[in-house]
Every structure is written in structure tokens, then in C-alpha cells.
C-alpha positions in Angstrom: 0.0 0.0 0.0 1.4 3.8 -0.4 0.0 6.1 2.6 0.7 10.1 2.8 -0.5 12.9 4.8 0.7 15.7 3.1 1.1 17.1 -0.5 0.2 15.8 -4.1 0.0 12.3 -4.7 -0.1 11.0 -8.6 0.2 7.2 -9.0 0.9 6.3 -12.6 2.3 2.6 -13.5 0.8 -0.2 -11.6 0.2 0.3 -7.8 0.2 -3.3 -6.5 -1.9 -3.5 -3.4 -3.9 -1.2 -1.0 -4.2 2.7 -1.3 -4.5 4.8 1.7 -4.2 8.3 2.1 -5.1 11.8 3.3 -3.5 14.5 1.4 -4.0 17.7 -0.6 -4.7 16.2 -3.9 -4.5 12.8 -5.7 -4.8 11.3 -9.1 -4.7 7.9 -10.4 -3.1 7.9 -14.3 -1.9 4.1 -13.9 -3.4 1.2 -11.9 -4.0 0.5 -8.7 -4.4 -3.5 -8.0 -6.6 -3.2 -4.9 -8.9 -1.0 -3.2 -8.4 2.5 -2.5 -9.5 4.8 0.6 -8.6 8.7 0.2 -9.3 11.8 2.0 -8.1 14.8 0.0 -9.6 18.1 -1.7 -9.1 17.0 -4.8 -9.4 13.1 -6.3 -9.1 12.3 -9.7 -9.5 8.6 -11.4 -8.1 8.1 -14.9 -7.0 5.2 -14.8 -7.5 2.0 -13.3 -8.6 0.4 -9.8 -9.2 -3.1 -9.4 -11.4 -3.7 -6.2 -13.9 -1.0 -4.6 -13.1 2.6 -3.4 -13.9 4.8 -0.5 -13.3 8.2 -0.8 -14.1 11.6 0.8 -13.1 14.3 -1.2 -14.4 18.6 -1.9 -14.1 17.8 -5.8 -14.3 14.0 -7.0 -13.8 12.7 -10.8 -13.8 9.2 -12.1 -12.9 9.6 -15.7 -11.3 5.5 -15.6 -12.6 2.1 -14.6 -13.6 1.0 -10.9 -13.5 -2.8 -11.0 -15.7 -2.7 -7.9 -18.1 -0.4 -5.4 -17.5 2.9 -5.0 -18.8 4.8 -2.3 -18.0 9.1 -2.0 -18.7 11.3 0.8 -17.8 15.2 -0.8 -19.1 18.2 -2.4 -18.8 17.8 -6.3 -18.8 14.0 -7.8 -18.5 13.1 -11.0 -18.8 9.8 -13.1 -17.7 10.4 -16.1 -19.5 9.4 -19.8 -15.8 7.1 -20.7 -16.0 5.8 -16.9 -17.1 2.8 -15.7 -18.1 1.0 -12.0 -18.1 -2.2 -12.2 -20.2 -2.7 -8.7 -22.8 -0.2 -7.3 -22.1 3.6 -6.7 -23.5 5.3 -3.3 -22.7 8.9 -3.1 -23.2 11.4 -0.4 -22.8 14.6 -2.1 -23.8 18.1 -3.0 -23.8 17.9 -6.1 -23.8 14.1 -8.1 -23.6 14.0 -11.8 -23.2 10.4 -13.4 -22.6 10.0 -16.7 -20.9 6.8 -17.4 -21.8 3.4 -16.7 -22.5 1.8 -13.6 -23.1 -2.4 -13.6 -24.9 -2.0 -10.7 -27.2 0.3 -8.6 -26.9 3.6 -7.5 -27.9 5.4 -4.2 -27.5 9.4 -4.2 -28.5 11.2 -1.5 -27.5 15.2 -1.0 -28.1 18.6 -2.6 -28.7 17.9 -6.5 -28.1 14.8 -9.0 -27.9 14.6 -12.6 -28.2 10.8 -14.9 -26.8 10.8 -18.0 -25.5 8.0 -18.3 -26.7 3.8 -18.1 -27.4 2.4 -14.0 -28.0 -1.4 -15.3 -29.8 -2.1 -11.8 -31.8 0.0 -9.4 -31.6 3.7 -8.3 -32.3 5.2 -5.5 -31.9 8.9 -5.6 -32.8 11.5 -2.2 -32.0 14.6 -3.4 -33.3 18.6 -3.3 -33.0 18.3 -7.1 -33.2 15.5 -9.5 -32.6 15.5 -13.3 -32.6 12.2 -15.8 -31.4 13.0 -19.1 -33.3 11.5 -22.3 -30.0 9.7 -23.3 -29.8 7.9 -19.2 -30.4 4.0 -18.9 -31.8 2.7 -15.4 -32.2 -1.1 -16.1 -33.6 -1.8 -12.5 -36.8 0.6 -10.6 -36.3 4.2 -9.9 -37.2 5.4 -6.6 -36.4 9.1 -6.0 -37.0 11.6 -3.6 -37.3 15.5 -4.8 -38.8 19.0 -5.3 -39.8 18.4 -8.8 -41.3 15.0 -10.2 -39.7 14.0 -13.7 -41.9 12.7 -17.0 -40.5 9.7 -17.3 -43.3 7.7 -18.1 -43.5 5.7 -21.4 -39.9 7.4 -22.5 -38.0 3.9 -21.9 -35.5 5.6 -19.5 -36.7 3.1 -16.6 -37.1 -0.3 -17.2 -38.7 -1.1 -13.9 -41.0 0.3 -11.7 -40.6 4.3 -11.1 -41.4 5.7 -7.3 -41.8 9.2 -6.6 -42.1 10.9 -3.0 -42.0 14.5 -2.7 -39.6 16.4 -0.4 -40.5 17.7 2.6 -38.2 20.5 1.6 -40.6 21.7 -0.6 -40.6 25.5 -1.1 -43.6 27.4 -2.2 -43.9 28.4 -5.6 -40.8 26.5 -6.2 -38.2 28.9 -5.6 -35.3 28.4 -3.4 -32.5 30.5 -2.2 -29.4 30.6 -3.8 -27.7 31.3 -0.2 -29.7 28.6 1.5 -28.4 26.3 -0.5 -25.0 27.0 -0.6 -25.3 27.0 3.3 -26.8 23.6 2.7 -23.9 22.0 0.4 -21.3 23.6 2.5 -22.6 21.9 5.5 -23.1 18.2 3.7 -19.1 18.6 2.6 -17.9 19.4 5.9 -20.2 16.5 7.6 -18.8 13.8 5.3 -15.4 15.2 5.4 -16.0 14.6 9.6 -16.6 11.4 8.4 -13.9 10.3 5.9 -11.0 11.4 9.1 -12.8 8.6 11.4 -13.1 6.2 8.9 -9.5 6.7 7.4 -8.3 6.3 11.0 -9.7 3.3 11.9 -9.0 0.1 10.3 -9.3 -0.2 6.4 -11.6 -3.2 6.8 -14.1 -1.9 9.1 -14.7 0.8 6.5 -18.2 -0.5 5.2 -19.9 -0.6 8.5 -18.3 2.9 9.2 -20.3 4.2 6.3 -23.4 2.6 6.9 -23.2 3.9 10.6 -22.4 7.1 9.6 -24.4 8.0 7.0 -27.9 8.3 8.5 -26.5 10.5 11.1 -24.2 12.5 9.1 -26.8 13.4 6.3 -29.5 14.2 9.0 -27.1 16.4 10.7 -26.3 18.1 7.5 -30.4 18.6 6.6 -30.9 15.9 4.5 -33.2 12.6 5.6 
């Protein structure tokens, strides 16, 4: 495994092993042969990982291949339309946008989300906003949780069954402010950035039951749920 704590990380070549680390900024050109866990501001995938990743990051891209789950607490993720997740994606976020390809499901839960791309099994989406492009694929149901309910209906976006709830964040007429919801995706990054220093200092292999543990509270803390 390669661990830092400080500074710029860029692993290019073939990583064999474990990644951990908590530094400034990190991207992956090369190959990393196992899983990754990574607290930094910045994260960038363009190449390759071969198990799942854990990362908590302000700004998150995956422009490469996750042969695995991925699972992101941070501000800004991103999924790329060349990328691909082999497993299922859950992201904790204020702001999701996914479009690549995802084998499995996905679970989005935070400010807003945007689907462009193909989810070949089930998504489940609580978020203020929620957009599905006409070019997405969900090849599971769809159950969201929003302000605004999407026409979806007969367009052969959703293979399944599509479930709607409305959010109790509901504003009259719609409208929203700007400031209220910066205040809102500035608290949801620092709550999951709270998060990503216990479970990066804890043992790597307890990391999935961090996150489930964490994640109700965190996101209720932070407005959401």
C-alpha cells in the first residue's frame, strides 16, 4: 500500500496493493491492483482500480474504470460518460452527476443529482434536485425523492418500476435560495469530510460498516433525511 499525509499524490504505473491516504490532492493515471481509501480536496480517477473505493473528497472525478463499489462522501462527484463502475455507486454529495456506466445500482443522496448515463440495476436517488437525461439507462426501478417530479413515463428511460415521493423540503412556488443552499452543500461537505478522518483512521476493513453507521446521522445532521 502507499500512505501520505501531506502534499500531491499522482500514482501512474501499476500500484500493486492497497491505497490509503489523506492528502491535498491525488490522481490515479496508472493502476491500482486493490482498493483505495482517500481523503483529499481534490481526487481524480483516470486510470485504473481493481477492487472497490472509499473516498471523501471537496471535488471528485472518475474519468477510468472501478473494477468494484465505489462509495463518495464530498461536495462535487463526478462519473464520467468514458468511466465505468463495475459494482454499485452510493454517493453522499452536494452535487452528483453520473454520466458513465455503472453495472450495478446507485444510491445518491444530498443537494442535486444529474443521470446521463446507463445504471444497469436499481436507483435510489434522495435529493433537493433530480434531473434524468433523455440519453440515461436505469435497467432496475427508480425510486427518488425530490422537489420536482420528472416525466419519465413511457420514454424507456426506466425499465422497472418508477417511485416518486415528494420532499418535505418543498418551497412554495418552487423557488429556493441561492444562499440557503449554498449554506446547505457547504454543511453536507464538511459532515462527510467529519466522516472520511474517522473512517481513514480506523482500520481499512471496518470501512463498510463505518459508512453505513455514519451516514444516516451525518446526512440528517447536515439537513438531509
Amino acid at each position: 500500500s502507499a500512505d501520505s499525509m501531506t502534499g500531491t499524490i499522482r500514482i501512474g504505473g501499476v500500484q500493486e496493493g492497497d491505497v490509503t491516504a489523506f492528502t491535498q490532492s491525488l490522481t490515479v493515471t496508472g493502476e491500482v491492483t486493490g482498493d483505495m481509501y482517500v481523503m483529499a480536496q481534490t481526487i481524480t480517477i483516470d486510470g485504473k482500480v481493481g477492487d472497490s473505493v472509499r473516498l471523501f473528497g471537496s471535488d471528485v472525478k472518475v474519468n477510468g474504470t472501478i473494477e468494484g463499489d465505489l462509495v463518495v462522501f464530498g461536495g462535487d462527484v463526478t462519473v464520467a460518460p468514458k468511466a465505468r463502475v463495475t459494482g454499485n455507486v452510493s454517493a453522499f454529495a452536494g452535487h452528483v452527476r453520473i454520466d458513465g456506466t455503472v453495472d450495478g445500482s446507485l444510491k445518491a443522496t444530498g443537494g442535486s443529482v444529474v443521470v446521463g448515463g446507463t445504471i444497469a440495476g436499481d436507483a435510489r436517488i434522495k435529493l433537493d434536485e433530480v434531473e434524468i437525461g433523455p440519453d440515461a439507462r436505469i435497467g432496475g426501478d427508480l425510486s427518488y425523492t425530490s422537489r420536482n417530479r420528472l416525466d419519465l413515463e413511457g420514454k424507456g428511460i426506466v425499465a422497472g418500476d418508477i417511485d416518486y415521493m415528494e420532499s418535505k423540503e418543498k418551497v412554495e412556488r418552487g423557488v429556493r435560495s441561492a444562499v440557503g443552499k449554498c449554506v446547505k452543500w457547504i454543511w453536507f461537505t464538511a459532515a462527510g469530510l467529519v466522516a472520511g478522518l474517522v473512517a481513514l483512521a480506523i482500520f481499512r476493513r471496518s470501512a463498510p460498516a463505518i459508512l453505513a453507521a455514519l451516514s444516516g446521522d451525518t446526512l440528517r445532521r447536515a439537513g438531509f433525511g
